[in-house]
N, C-alpha and C positions, 0 to 999 in steps of 0.2 A: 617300491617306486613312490606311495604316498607319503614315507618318511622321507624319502630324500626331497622331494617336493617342499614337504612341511618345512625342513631345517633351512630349503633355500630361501623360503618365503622368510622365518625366522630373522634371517641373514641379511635380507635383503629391507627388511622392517628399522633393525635395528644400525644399519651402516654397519653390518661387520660382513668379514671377507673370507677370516680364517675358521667359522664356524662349515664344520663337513659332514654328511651322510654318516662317515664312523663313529659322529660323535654318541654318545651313549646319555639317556635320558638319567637325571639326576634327581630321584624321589625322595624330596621332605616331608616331613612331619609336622603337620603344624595342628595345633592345638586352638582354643579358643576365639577362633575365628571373629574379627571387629574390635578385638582389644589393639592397642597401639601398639605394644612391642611386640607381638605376633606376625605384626602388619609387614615388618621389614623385606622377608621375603618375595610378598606382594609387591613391594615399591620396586624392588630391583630385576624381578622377568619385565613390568612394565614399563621401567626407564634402562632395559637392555644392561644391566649391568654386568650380569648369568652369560648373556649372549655374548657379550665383549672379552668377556674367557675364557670363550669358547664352547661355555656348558649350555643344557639344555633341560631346564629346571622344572620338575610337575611336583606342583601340594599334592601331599595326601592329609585330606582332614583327618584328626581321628577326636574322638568325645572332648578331651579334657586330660590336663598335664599328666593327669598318673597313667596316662598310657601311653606316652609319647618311647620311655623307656622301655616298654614292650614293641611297639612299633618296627625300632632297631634291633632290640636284640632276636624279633622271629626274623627277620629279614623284610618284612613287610615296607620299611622305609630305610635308604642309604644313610638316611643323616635324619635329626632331629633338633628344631631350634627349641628355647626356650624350655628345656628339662626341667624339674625340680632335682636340685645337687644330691641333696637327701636317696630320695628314687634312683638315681644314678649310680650314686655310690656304694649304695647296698647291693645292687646289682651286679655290680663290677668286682665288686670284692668278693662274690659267693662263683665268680667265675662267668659271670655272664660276658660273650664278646660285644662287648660297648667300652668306645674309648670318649674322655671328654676333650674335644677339640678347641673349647673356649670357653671361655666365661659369657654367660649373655646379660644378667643382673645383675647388681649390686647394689642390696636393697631391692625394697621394693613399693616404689612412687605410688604404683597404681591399687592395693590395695587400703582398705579405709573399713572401717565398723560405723555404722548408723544408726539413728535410733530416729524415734518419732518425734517432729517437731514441736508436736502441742504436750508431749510427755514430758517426763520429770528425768529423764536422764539425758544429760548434756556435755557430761566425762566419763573418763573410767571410773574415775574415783566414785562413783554413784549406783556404780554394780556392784557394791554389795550385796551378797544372798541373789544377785540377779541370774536369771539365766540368758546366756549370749551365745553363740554362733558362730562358728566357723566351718569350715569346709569337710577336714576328714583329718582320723589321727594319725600324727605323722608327718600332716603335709604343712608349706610354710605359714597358712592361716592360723594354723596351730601354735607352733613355736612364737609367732608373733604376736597372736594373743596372749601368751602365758607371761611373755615378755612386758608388754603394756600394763598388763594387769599387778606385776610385780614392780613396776616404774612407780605407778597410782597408788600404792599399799594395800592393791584387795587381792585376800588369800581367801575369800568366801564366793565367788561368784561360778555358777553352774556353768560349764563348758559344755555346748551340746553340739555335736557334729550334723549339719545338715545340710552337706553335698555342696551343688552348684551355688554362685553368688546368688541367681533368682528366687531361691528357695526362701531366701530371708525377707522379702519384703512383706507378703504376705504374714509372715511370724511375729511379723514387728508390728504387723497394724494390728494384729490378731490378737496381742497381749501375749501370745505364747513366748516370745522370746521379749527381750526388753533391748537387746542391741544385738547385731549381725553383721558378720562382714560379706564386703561387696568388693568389686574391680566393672571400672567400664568395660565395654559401654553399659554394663548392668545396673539400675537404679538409676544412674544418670538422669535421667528422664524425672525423677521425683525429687530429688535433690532441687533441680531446675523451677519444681513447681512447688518447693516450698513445704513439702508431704513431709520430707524426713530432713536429720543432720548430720554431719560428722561430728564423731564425739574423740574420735581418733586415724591418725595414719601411721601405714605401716611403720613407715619410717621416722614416725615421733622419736623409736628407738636409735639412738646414737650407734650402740653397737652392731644395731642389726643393719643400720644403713650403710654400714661398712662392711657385710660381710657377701661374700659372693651368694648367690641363691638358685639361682636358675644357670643351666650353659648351654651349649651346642656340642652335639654329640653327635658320633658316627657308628656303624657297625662297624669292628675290629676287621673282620675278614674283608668289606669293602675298600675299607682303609687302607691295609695293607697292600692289596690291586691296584686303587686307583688315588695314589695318596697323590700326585699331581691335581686332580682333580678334585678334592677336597680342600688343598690349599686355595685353588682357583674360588672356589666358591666361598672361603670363608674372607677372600681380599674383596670379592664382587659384596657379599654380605655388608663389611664393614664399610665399601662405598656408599651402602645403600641407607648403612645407619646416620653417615656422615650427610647422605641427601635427605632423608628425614627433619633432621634439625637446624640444616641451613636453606633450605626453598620453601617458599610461601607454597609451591602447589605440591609440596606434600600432606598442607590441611585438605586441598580438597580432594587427592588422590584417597587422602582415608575417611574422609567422609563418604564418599563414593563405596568405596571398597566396604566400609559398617553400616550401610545403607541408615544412617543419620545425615541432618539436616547440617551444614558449616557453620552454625555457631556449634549445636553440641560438640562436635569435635574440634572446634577452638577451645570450648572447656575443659574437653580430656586436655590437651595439650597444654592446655597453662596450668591445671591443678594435677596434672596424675603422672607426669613425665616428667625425665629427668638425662639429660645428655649425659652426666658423669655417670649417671645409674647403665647405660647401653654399653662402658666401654668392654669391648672382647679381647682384654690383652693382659691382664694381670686377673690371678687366683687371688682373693681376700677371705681373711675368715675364715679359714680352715680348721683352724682348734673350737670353735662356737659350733660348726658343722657339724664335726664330731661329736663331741658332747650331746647335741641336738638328735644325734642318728644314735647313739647310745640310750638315748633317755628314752625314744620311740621302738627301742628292739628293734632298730634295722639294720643293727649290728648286733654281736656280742661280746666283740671287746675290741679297745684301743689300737686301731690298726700299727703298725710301723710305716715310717715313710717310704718303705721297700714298695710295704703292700699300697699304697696311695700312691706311686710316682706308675705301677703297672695300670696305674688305670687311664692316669694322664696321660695324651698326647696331643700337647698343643703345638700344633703343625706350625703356626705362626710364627714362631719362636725359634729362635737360630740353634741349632745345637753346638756347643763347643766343642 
């Protein structure tokens, strides 16, 4: 009785009519909670988009992107926004039930490496012999830094893995590291106040800004049940990306929602985002992927497109 309650309340919130007691709750995955493209989801149960097709949409936090691909594949979550490709595809290829239902990046706006502003490094090019930061090996903080580094000419600079974005700021004042990468809302704050710089972004790289990075994934077995139901969500999804970057009160829905002030998240928004970068509708970069997933042993060898089209299923997408 108190879900049919719930749903009509729901229903009755959002002006919809065709939402029913049968319908079945639809658990995401979402990762990084207060970053902007995380946010999506948030935007669309709040401006009824889930509701408007009918579905009935609950987050499930979990730590941090490399677990979003276990999330799905225990069954703990129906679907997963914002994957890393990499995590996915090693997954999928070793048998894991995880389909990828879309592209969520391309490129990636929101990532950046910092250093200290009153310090001596102010590019890559100036890490030499330095030690710098990134996340974890494997993950795209990785491949992006090996990439910048190889852009700038430095084959000497110490790559040291050190987890979350907030880990680095301290490192950096610390002298222990000399540059670290970040992603909002993380450092944001010191940036603003003038403490630290960019010395680089993700997407300085040409190629990598072209290549797909993150996606939207499902459990296989939910899929296959309730594949209505995932296309519904991934048309509400892409309404919700499409309200993001044309309504002025999507800054303050994510300011609200990253518990920051609306300028800081007028800043993520003109320096760390990227409309071309959100589209969910074309795979890019697939040969760089690979290579990338070969180099970090999360393969062992060059799949055939046999074995990479069983892992795709972009519902979106018309079949012939």
């Amino acid at each position: 009785m108190r879900k049919q309650i719930a749903i009509a309340l729901i229903a009755t919130f959002c002006g919809v009519t065709h939402l029913t007691a049968a319908a079945e709750t639809l658990r995401v995955a979402v990762s990084d909670r207060g970053a902007w493209d995380t946010s999506y989801t948030a935007f669309g149960i709040e401006q009824g988009f889930f509701a408007h097709q009918g579905l009935h949409v609950r987050i499930v936090p979990v730590a941090d992107e490399a677990e979003l691909a276990q999330a799905v594949t225990s069954g703990k979550a129906d679907i997963a926004v914002a994957a890393g490709f990499v995590d996915v595809l090693a997954a999928g290829l070793k048998g894991a039930p995880i389909r990828i239902i879309s592209p969520e990046s391309t490129g990636a706006p929101d990532i950046f490496w910092f250093a200290k502003i009153a310090g001596p490094i102010g590019h890559m090019e100036d890490l030499h012999g330095q030690p710098v930061g990134y996340s974890r090996p494997g993950a795209l903080s990785y491949f992006m830094l090996r990439t910048l580094l190889q852009k700038a000419g430095v084959q000497d600079a110490n790559l040291v893995p050190v987890g979350s974005a907030d880990v680095g700021y301290p490192a950096v004042l610390g002298a222990q590291l000399a540059a670290s990468w970040s992603k909002p809302p993380f450092n944001v704050a010191y940036l603003l106040a003038g403490e630290i710089r960019i010395i680089a972004h993700g997407n300085d790289s040409e190629e990598l800004r072209n290549e797909t990075v993150r996606v939207n994934v499902a459990n296989a077995r939910f899929l296959a049940d309730h594949r209505s139901e995932v296309i519904s969500f991934l048309k509400a999804y892409k309404k919700s990306v499409n309200w993001a970057y044309s309504n002025p009160a999507a800054l303050d829905a994510y300011a609200k929602l990253s518990h920051q002030p609306l300028d800081v998240a007028q800043y993520i928004f003109a320096q760390f985002t990227s409309k071309p970068a959100a589209q969910i509708d074309q795979i890019k970069g697939e040969d760089l992927l690979l290579a990338q997933a070969l180099e970090a042993k999360r393969i062992t060898s060059t799949p055939t497109h046999k074995d990479i089209s069983a892992v795709y299923d972009l519902v979106l997408k018309k079949k012939p």
